[in-house]
Jmol script that loads the backbone (N, CA, C; Angstrom):
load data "model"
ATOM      1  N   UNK A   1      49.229   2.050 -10.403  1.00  0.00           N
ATOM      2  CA  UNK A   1      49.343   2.592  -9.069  1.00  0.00           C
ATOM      3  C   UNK A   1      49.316   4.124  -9.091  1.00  0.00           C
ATOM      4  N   UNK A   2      50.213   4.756 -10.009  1.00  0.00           N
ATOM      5  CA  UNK A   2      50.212   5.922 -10.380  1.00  0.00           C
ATOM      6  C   UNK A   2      48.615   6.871 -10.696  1.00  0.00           C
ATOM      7  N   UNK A   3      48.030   6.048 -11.545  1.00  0.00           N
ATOM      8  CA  UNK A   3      46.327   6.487 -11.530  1.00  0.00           C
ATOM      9  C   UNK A   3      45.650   6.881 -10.408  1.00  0.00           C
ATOM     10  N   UNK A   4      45.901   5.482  -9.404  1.00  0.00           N
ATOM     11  CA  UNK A   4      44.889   5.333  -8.714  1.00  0.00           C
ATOM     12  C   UNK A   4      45.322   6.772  -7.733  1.00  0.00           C
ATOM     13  N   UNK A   5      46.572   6.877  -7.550  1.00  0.00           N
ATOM     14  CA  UNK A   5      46.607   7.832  -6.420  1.00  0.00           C
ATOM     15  C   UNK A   5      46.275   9.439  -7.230  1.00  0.00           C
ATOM     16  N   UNK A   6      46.542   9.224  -8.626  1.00  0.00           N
ATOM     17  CA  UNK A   6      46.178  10.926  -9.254  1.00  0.00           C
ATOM     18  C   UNK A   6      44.318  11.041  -8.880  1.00  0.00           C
ATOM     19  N   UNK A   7      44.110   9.346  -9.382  1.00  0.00           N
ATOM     20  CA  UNK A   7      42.091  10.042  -8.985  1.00  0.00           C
ATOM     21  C   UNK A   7      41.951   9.717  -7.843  1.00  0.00           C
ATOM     22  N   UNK A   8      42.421   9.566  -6.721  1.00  0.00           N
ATOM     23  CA  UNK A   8      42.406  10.203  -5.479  1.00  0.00           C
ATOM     24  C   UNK A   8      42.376  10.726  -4.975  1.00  0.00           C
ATOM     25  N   UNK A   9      43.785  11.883  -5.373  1.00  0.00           N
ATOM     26  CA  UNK A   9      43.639  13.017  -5.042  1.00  0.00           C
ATOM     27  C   UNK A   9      42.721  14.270  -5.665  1.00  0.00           C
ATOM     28  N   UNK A  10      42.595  13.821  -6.790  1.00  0.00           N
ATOM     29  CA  UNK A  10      41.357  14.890  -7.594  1.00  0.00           C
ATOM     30  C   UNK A  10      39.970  14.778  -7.085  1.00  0.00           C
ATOM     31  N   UNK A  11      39.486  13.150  -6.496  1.00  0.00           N
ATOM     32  CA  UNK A  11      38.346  13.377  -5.846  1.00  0.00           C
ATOM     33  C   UNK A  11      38.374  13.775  -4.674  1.00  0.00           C
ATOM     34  N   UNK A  12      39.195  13.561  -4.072  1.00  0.00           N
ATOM     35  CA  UNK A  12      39.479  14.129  -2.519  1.00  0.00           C
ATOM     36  C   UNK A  12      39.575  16.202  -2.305  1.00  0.00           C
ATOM     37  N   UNK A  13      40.453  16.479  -3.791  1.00  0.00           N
ATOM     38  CA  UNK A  13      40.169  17.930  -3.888  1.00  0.00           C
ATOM     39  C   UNK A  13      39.266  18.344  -3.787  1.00  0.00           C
ATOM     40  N   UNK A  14      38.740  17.538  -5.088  1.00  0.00           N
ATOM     41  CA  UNK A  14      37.056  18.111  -5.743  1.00  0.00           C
ATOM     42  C   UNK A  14      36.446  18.410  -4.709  1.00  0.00           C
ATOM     43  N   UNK A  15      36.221  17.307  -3.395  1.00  0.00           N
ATOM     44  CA  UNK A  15      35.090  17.121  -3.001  1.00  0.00           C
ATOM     45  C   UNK A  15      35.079  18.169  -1.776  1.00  0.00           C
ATOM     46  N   UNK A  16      36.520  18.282  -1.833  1.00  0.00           N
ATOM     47  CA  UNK A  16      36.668  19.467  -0.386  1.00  0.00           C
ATOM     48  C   UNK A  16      36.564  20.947  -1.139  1.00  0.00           C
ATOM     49  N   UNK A  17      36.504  21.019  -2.295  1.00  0.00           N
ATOM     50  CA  UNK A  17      36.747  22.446  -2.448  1.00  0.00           C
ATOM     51  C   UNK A  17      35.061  22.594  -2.661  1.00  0.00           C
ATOM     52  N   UNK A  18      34.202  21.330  -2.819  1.00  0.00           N
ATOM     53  CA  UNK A  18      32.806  21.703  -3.177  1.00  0.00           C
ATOM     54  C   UNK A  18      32.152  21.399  -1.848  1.00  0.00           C
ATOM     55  N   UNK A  19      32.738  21.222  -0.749  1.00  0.00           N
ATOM     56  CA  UNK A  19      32.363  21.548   0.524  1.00  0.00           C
ATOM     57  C   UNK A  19      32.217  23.015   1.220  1.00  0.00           C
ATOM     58  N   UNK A  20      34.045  23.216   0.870  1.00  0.00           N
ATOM     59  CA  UNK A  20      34.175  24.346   1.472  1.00  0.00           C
ATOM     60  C   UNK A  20      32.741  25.972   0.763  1.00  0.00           C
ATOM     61  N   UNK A  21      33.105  25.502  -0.485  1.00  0.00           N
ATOM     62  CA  UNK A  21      31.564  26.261  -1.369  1.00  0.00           C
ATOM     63  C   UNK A  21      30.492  26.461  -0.804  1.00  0.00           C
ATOM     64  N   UNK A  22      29.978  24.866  -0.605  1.00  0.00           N
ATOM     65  CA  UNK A  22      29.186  25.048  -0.206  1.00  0.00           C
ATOM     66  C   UNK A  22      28.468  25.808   1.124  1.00  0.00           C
ATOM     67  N   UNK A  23      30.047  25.553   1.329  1.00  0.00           N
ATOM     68  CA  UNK A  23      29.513  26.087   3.519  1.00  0.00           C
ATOM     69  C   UNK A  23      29.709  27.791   3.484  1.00  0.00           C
ATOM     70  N   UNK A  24      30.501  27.935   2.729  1.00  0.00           N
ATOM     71  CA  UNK A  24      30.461  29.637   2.202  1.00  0.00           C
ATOM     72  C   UNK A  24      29.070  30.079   1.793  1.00  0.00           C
ATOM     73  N   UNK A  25      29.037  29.569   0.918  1.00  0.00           N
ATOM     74  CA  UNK A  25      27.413  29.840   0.406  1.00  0.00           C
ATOM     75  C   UNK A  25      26.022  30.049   1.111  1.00  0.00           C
ATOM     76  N   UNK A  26      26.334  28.900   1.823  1.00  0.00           N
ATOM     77  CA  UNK A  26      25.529  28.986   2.381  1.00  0.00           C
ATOM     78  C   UNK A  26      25.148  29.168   3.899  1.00  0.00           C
ATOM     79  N   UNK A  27      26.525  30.164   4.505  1.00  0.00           N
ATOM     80  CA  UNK A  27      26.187  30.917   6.010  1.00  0.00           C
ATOM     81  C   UNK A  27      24.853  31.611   5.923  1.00  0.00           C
ATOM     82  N   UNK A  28      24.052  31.244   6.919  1.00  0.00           N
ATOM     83  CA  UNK A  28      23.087  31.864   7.159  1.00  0.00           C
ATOM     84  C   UNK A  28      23.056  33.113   8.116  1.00  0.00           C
ATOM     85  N   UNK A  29      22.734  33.950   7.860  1.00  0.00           N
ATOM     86  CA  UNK A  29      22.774  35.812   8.307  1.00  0.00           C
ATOM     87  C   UNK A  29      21.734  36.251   9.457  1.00  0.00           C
ATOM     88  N   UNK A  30      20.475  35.260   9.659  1.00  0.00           N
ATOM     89  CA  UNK A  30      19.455  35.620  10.582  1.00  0.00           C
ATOM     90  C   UNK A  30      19.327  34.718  11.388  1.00  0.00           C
ATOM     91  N   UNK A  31      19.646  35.585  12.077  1.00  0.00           N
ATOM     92  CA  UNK A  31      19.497  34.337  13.497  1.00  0.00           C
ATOM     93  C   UNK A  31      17.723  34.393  14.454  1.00  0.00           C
ATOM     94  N   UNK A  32      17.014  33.982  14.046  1.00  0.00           N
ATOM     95  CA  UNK A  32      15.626  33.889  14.332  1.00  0.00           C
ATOM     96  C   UNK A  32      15.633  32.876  15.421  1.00  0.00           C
ATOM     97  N   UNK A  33      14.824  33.057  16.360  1.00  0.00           N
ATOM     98  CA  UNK A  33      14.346  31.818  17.511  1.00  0.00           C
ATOM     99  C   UNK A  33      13.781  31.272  17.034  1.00  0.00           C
ATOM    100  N   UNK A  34      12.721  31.225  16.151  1.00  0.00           N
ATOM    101  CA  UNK A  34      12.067  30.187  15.231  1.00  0.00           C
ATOM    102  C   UNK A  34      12.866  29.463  14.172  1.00  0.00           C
ATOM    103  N   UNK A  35      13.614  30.252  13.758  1.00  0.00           N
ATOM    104  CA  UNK A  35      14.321  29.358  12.889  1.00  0.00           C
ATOM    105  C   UNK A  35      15.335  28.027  13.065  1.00  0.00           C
ATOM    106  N   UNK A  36      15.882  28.676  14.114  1.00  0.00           N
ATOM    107  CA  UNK A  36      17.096  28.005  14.473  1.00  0.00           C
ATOM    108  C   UNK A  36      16.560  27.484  15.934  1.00  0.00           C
ATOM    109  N   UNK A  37      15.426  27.222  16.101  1.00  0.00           N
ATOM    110  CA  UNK A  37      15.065  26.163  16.559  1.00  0.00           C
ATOM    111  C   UNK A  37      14.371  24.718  16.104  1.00  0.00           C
ATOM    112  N   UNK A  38      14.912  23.549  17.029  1.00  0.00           N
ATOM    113  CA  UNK A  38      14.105  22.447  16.103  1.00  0.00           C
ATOM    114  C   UNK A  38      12.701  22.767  16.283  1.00  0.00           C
ATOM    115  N   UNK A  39      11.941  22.327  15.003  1.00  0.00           N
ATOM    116  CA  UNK A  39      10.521  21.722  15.511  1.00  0.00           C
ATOM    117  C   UNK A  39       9.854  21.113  15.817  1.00  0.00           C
ATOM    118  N   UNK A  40       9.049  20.264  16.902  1.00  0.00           N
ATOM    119  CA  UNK A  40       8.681  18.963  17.488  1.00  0.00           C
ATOM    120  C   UNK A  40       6.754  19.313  17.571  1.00  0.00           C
ATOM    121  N   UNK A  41       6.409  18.936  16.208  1.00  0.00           N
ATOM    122  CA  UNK A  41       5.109  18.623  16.850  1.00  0.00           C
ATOM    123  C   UNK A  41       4.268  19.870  17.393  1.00  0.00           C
ATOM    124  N   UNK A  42       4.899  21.478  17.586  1.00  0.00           N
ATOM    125  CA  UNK A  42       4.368  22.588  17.950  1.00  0.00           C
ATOM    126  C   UNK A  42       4.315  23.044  19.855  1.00  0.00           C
ATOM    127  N   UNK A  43       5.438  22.036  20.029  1.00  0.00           N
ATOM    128  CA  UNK A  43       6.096  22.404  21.414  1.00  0.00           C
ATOM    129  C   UNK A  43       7.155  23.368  21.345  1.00  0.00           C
ATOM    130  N   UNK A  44       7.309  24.257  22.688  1.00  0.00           N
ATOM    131  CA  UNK A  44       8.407  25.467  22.330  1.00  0.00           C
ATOM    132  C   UNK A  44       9.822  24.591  23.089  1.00  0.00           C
ATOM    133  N   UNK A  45      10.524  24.433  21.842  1.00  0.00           N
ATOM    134  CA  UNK A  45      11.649  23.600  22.970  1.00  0.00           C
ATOM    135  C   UNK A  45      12.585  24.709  23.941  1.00  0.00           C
ATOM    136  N   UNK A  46      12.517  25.984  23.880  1.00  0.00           N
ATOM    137  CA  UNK A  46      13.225  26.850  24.681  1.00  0.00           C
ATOM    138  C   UNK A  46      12.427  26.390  26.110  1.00  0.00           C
ATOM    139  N   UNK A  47      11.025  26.346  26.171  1.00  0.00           N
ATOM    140  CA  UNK A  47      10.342  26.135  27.341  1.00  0.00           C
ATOM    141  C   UNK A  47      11.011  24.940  27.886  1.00  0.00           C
ATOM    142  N   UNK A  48      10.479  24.745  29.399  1.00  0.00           N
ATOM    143  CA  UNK A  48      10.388  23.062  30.142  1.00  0.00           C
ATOM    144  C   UNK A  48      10.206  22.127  29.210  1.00  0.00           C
ATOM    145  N   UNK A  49      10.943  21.110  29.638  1.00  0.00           N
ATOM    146  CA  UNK A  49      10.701  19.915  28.991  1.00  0.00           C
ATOM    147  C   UNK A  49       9.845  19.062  29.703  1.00  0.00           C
ATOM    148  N   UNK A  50       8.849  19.673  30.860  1.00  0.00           N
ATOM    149  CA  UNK A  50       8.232  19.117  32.141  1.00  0.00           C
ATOM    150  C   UNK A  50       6.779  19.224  31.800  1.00  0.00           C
ATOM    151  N   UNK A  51       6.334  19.425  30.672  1.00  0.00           N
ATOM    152  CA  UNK A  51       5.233  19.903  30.126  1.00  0.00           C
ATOM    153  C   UNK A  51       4.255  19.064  30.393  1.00  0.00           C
ATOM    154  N   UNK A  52       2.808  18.981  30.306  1.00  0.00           N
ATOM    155  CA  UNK A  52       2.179  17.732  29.990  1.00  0.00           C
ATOM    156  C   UNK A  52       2.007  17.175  28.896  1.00  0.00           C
ATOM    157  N   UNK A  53       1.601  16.207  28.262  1.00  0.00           N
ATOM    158  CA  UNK A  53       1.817  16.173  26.996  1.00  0.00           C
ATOM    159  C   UNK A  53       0.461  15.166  26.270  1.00  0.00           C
ATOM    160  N   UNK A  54       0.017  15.303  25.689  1.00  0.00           N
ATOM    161  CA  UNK A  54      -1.332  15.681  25.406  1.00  0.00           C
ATOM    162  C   UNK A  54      -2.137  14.279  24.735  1.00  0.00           C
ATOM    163  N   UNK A  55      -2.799  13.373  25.982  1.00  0.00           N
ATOM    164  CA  UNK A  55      -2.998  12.038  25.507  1.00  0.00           C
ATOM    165  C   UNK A  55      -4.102  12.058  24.609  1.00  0.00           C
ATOM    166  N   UNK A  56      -4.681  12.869  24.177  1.00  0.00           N
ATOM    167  CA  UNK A  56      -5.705  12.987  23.060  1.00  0.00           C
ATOM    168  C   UNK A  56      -4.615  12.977  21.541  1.00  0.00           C
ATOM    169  N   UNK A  57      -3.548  13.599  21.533  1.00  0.00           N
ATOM    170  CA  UNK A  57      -2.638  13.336  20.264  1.00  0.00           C
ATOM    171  C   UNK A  57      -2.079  12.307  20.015  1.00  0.00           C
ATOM    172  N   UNK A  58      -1.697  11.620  21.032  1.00  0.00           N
ATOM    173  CA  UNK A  58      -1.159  10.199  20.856  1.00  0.00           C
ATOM    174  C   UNK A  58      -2.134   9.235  20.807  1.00  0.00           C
ATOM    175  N   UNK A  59      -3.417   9.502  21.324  1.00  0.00           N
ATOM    176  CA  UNK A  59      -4.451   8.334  20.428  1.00  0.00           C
ATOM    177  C   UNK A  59      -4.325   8.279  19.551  1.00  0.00           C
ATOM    178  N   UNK A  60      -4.611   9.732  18.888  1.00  0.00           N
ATOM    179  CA  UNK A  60      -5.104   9.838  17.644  1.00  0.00           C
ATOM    180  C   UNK A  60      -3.749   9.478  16.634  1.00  0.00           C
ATOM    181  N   UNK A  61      -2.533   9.642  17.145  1.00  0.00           N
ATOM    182  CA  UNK A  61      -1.356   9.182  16.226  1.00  0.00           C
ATOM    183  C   UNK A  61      -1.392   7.517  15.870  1.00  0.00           C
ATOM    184  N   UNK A  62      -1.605   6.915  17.402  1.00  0.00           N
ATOM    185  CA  UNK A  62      -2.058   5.116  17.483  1.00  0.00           C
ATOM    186  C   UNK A  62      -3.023   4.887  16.598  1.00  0.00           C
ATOM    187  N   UNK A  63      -4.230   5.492  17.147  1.00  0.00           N
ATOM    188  CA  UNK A  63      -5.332   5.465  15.780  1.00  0.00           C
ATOM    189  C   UNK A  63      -5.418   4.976  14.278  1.00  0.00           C
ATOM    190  N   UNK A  64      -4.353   6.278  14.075  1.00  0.00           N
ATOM    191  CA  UNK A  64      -4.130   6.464  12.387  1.00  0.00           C
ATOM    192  C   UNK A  64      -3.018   5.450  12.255  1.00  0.00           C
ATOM    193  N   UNK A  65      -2.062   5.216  13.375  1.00  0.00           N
ATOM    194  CA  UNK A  65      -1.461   3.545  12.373  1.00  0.00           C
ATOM    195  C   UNK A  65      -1.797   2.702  12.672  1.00  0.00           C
ATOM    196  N   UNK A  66      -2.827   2.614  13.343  1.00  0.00           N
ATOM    197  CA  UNK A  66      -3.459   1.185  13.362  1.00  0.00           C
ATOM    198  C   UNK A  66      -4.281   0.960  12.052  1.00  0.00           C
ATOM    199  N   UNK A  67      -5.021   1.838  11.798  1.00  0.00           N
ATOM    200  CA  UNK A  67      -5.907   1.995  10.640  1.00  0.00           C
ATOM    201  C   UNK A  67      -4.989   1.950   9.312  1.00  0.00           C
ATOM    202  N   UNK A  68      -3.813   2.657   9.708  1.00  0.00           N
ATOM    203  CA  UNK A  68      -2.720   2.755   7.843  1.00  0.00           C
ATOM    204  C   UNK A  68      -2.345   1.105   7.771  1.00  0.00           C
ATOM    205  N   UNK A  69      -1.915   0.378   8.789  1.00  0.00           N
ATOM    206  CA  UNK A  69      -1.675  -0.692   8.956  1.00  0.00           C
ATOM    207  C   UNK A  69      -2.917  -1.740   8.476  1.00  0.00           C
ATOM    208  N   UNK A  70      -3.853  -1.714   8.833  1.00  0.00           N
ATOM    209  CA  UNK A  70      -4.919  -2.442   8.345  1.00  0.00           C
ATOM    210  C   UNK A  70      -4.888  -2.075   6.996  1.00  0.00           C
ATOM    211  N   UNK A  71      -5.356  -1.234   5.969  1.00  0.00           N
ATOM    212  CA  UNK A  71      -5.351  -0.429   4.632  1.00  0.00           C
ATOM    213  C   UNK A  71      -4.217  -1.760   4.116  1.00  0.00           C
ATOM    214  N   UNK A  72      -3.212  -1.597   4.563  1.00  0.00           N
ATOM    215  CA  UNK A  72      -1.712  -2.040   3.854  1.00  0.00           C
ATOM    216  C   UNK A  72      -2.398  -3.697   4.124  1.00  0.00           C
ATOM    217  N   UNK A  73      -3.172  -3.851   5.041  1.00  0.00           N
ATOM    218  CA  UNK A  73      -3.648  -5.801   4.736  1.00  0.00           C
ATOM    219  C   UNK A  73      -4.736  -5.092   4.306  1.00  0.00           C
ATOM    220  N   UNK A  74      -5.907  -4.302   3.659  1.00  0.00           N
ATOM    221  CA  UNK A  74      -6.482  -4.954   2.540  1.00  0.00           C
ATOM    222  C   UNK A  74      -6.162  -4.886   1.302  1.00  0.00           C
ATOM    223  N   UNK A  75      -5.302  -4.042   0.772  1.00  0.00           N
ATOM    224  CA  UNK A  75      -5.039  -3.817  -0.350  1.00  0.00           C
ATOM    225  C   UNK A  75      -4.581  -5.320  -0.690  1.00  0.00           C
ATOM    226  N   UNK A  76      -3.657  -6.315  -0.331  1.00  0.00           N
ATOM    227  CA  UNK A  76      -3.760  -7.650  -1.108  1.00  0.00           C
ATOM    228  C   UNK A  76      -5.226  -8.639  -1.048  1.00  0.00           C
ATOM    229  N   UNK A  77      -5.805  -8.173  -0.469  1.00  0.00           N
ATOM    230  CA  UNK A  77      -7.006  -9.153  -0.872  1.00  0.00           C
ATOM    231  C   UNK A  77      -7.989  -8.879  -1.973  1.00  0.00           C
ATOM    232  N   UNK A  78      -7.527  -7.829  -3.129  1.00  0.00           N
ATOM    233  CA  UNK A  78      -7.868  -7.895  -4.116  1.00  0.00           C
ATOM    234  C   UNK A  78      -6.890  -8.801  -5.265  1.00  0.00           C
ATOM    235  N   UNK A  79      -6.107  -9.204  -5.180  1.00  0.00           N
ATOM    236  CA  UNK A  79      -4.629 -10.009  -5.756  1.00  0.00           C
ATOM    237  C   UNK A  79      -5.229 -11.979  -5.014  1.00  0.00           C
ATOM    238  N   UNK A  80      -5.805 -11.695  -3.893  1.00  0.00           N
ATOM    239  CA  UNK A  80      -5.919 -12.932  -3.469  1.00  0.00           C
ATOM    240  C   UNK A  80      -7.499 -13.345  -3.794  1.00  0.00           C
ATOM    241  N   UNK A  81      -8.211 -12.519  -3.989  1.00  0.00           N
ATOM    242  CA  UNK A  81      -9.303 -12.787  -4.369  1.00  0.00           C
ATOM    243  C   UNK A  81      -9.295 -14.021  -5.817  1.00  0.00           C
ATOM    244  N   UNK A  82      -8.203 -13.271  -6.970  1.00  0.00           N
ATOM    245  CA  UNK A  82      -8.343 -14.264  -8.188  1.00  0.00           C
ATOM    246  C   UNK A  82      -7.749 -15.638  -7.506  1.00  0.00           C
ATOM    247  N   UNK A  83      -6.934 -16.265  -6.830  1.00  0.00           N
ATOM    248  CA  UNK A  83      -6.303 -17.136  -6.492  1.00  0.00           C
ATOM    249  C   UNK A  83      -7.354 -18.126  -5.731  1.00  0.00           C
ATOM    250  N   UNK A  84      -7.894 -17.565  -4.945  1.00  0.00           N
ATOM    251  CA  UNK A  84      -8.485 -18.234  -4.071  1.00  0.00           C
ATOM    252  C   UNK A  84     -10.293 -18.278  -4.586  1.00  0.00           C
ATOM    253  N   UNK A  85     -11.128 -19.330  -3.587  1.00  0.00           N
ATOM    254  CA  UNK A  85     -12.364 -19.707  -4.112  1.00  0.00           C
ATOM    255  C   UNK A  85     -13.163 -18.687  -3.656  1.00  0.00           C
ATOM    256  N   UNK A  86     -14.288 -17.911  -4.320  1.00  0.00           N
ATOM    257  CA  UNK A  86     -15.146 -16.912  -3.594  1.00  0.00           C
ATOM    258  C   UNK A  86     -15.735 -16.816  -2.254  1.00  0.00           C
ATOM    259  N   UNK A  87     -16.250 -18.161  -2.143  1.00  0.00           N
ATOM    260  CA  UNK A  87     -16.942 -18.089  -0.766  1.00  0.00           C
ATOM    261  C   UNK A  87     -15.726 -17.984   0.270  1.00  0.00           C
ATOM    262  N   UNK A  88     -14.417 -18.464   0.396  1.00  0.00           N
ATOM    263  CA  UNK A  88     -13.524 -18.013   1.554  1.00  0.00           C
ATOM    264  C   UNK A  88     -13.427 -16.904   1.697  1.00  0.00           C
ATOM    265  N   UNK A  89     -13.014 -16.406   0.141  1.00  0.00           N
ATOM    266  CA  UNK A  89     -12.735 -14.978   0.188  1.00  0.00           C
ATOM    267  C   UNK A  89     -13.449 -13.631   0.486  1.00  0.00           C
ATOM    268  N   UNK A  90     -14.787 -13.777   0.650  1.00  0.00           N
ATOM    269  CA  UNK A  90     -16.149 -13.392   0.822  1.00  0.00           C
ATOM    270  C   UNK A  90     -16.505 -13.436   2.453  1.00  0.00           C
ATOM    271  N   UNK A  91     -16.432 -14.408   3.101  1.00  0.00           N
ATOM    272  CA  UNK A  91     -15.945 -14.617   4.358  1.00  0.00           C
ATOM    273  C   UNK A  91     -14.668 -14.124   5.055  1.00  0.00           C
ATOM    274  N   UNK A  92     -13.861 -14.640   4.682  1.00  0.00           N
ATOM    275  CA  UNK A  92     -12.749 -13.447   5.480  1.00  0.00           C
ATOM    276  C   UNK A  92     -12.585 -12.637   5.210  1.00  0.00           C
ATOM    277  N   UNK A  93     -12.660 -12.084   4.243  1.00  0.00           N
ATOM    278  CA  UNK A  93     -12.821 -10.216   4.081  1.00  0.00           C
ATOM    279  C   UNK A  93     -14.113  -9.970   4.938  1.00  0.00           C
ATOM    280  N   UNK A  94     -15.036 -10.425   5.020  1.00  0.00           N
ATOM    281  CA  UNK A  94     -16.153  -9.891   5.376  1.00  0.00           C
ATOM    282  C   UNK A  94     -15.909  -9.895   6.814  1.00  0.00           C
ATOM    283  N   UNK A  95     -15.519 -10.717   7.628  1.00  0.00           N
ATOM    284  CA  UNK A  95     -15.026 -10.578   8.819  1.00  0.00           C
ATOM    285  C   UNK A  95     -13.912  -9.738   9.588  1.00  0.00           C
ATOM    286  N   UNK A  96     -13.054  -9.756   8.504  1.00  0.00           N
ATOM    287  CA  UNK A  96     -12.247  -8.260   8.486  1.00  0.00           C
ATOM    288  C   UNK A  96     -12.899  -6.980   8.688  1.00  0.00           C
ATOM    289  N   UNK A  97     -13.416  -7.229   7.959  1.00  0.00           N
ATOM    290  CA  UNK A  97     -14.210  -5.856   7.658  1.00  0.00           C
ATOM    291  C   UNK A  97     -15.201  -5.487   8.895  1.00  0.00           C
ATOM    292  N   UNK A  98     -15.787  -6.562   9.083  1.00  0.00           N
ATOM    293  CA  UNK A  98     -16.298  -6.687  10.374  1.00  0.00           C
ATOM    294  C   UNK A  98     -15.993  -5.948  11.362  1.00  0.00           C
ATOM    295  N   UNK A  99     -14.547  -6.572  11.698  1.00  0.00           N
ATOM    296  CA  UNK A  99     -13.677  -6.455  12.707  1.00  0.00           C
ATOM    297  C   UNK A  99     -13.394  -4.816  12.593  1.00  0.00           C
ATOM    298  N   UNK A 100     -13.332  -4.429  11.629  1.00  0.00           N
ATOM    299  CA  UNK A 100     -12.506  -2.764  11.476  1.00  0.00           C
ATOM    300  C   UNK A 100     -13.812  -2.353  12.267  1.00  0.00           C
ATOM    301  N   UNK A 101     -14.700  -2.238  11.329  1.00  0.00           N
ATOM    302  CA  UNK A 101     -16.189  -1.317  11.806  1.00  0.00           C
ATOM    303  C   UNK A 101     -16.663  -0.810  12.948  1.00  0.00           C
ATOM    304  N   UNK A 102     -16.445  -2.611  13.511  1.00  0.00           N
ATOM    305  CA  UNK A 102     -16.708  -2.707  15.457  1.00  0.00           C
ATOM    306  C   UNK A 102     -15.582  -1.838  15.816  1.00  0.00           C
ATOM    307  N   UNK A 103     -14.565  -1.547  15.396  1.00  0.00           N
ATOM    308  CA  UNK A 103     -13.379  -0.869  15.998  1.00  0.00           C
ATOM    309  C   UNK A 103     -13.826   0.248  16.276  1.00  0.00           C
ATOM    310  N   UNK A 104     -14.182   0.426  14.662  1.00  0.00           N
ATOM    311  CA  UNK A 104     -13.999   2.417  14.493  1.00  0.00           C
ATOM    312  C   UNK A 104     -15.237   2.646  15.424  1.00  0.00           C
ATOM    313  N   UNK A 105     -16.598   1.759  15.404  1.00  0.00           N
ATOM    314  CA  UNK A 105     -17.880   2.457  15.794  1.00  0.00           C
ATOM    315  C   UNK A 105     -17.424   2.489  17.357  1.00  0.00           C
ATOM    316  N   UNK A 106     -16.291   1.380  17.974  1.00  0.00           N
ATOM    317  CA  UNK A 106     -16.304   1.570  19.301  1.00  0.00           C
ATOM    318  C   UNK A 106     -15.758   2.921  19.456  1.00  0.00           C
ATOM    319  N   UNK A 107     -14.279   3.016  18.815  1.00  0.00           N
ATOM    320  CA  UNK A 107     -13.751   4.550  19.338  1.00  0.00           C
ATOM    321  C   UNK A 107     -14.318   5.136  18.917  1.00  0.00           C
ATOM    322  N   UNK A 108     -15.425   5.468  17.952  1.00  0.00           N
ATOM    323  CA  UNK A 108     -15.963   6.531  18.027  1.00  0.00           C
ATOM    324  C   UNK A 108     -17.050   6.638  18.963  1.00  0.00           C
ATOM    325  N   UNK A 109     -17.653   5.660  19.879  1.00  0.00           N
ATOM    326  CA  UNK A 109     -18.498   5.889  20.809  1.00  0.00           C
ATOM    327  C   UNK A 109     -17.963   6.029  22.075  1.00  0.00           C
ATOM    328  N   UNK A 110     -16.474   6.135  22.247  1.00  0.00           N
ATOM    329  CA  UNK A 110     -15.766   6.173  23.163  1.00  0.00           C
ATOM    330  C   UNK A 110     -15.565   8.016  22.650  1.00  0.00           C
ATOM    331  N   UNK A 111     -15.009   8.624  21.937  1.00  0.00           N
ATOM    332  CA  UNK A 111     -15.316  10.060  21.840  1.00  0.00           C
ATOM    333  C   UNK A 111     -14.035   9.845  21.634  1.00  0.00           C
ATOM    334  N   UNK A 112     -13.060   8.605  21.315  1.00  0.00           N
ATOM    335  CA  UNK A 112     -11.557   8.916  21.142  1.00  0.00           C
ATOM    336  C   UNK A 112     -11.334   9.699  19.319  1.00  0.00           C
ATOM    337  N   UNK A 113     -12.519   9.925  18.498  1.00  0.00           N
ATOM    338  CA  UNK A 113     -12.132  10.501  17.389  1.00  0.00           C
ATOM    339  C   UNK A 113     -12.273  12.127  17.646  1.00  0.00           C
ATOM    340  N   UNK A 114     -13.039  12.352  18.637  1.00  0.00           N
ATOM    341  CA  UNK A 114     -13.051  13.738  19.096  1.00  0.00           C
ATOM    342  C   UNK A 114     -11.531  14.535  19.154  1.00  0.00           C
ATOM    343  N   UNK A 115     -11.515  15.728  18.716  1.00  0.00           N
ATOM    344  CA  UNK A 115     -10.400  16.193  19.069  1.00  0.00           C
ATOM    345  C   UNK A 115     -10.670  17.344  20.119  1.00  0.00           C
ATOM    346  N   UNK A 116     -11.609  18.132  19.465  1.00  0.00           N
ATOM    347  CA  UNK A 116     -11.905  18.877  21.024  1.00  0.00           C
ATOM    348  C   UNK A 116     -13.567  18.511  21.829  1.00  0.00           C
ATOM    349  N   UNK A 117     -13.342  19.029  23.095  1.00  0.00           N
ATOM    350  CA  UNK A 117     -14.580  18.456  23.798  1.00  0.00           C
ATOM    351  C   UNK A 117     -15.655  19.314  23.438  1.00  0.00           C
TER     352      UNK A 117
END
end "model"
wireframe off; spacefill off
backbone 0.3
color backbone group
């Protein structure tokens, strides 16, 4: 019983005296508007929060995880390829694949890969 409360209190010291250190250490001296503001994406958060907000970036954010998301299903169909018989596997990948192509060639004939006009 005696232990438990001596390394108790030694970690409980420790850990406050390597707090207090730390917060000494490390006061910061410049007070910058850039600094000591958050950053969001390259909005000024001192400004309105009434802004418009810019539906060409949020495609393009949807975009890219729709696409990271697909990537993450093909990477096992090289693992399923040995398991399974060629001609399925040859076929549904190929239709996958399909499927991406028609995607990308649509948004890109839609001008949604455009970033400026």
């Amino acid at each position: 019983m005696m232990m438990t409360m001596v390394m108790t209190t030694t970690a409980l010291t420790l850990t406050t005296v390597v707090m207090v250190l730390t917060s000494l250490l490390s006061s910061k001296n410049i007070e910058d508007r850039e600094k000591s503001s958050p950053f969001e994406c390259g909005f000024d958060p001192k400004s309105s929060a009434r802004l418009p907000f810019s539906l060409r970036f949020f495609l393009i954010a949807v975009i890219f995880l729709i696409f990271d998301v697909e990537i993450a299903l093909l990477l096992p169909m090289t693992i399923v390829m040995t398991t399974s018989s060629m001609e399925s596997w040859m076929t549904i990948s190929s239709v996958f694949l399909l499927i991406l192509i028609i995607g990308l060639y649509h948004e890109w004939n839609q001008g949604s890969l455009e970033w400026a006009n």
